[in-house]
C-alpha positions in Angstrom: -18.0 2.1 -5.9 -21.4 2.0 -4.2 -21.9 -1.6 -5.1 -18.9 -2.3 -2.4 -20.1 -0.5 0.0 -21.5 -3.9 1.3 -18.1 -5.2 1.7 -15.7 -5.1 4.9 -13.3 -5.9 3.1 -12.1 -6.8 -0.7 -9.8 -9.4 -2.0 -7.9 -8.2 -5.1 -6.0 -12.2 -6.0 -3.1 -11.6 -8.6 -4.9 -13.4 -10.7 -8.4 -11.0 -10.7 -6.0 -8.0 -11.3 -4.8 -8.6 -15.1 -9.0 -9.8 -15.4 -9.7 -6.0 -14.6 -10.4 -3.4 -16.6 -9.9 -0.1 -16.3 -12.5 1.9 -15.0 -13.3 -1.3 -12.1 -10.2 -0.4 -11.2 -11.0 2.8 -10.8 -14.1 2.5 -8.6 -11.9 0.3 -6.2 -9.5 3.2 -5.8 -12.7 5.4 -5.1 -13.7 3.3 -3.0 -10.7 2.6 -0.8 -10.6 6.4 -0.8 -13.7 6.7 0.8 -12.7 4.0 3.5 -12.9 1.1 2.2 -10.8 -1.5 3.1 -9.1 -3.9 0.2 -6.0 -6.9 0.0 -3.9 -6.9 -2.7 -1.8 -10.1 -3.6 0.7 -8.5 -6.0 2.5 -11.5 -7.5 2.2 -11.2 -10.7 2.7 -7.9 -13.5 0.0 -5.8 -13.7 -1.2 -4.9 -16.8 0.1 -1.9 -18.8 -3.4 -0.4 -18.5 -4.1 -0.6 -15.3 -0.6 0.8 -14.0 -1.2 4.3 -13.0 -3.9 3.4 -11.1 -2.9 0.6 -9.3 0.1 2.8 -8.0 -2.5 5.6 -6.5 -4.0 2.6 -4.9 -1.0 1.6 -3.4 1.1 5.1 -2.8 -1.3 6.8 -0.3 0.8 10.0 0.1 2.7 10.2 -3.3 5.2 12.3 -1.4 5.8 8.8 0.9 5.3 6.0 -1.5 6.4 2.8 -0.4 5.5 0.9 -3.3 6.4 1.5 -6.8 6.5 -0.4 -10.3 9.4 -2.4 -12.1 9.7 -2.0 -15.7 7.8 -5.3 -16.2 4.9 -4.0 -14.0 5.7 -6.2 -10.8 4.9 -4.7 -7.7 8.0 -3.9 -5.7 8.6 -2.5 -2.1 11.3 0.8 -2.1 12.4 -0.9 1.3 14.0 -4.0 1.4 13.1 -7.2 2.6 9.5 -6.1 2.9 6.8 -8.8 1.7 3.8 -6.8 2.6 2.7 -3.0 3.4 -0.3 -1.9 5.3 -0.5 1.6 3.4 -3.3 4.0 4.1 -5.2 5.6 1.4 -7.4 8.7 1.7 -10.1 7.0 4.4 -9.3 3.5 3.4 -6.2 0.9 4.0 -4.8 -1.5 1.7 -3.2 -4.5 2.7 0.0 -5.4 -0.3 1.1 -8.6 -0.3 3.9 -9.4 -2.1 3.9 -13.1 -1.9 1.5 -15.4 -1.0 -0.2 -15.3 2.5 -0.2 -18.1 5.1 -3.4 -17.2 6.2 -3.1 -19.8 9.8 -0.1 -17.1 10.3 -1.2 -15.0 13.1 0.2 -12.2 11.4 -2.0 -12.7 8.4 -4.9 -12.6 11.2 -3.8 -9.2 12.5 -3.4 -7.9 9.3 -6.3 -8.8 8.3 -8.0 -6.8 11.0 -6.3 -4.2 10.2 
């Protein structure tokens, strides 16, 4: 996690996530803990491996989870409709997209700046 500390802010592509093992996860979840700030485009399954904790990156208060796993992996919002969460983890916020991102969209700006 130290070596992100030079980031604002990390870019997690749905691609990159089945390229990441493990304990990489990990440190990003550490990270974002400690206040870091990461997006998340959750497209695609994520990998049986890195399941449980991809979900502590994305639940932020277990008790509260907005975001949760289908059976194939794919990210899914509990609420309907919803396309992307800003969800706040320990110190740190992740940004979950669940489709792609028009990133001219002013609200891809503000979200960004989150």
């Amino acid at each position: 996690p130290l070596r992100l500390t030079a980031f604002d802010l990390l870019l997690v592509s749905a691609e990159a996530v089945a390229e990441l093992r493990p304990k990489q996860l990990e440190g990003i979840v550490r990270w974002v803990r400690a206040g870091g700030r990461a997006c998340v485009v959750a497209t695609e399954p994520v990998p049986q491996p890195l399941r449980e904790a991809w979900l502590r990156l994305l639940t932020g208060d277990p008790q509260s989870a907005a975001m949760t796993l289908d059976a194939d992996g794919r990210t899914r919002a509990v609420a309907a409709d919803v396309t992307r969460l800003r969800i706040e983890t320990g110190c740190g916020r992740v940004l979950c997209l669940l489709e792609t991102a028009d990133v001219d969209e002013r609200r891809w700006q503000a979200d960004v700046q989150w």
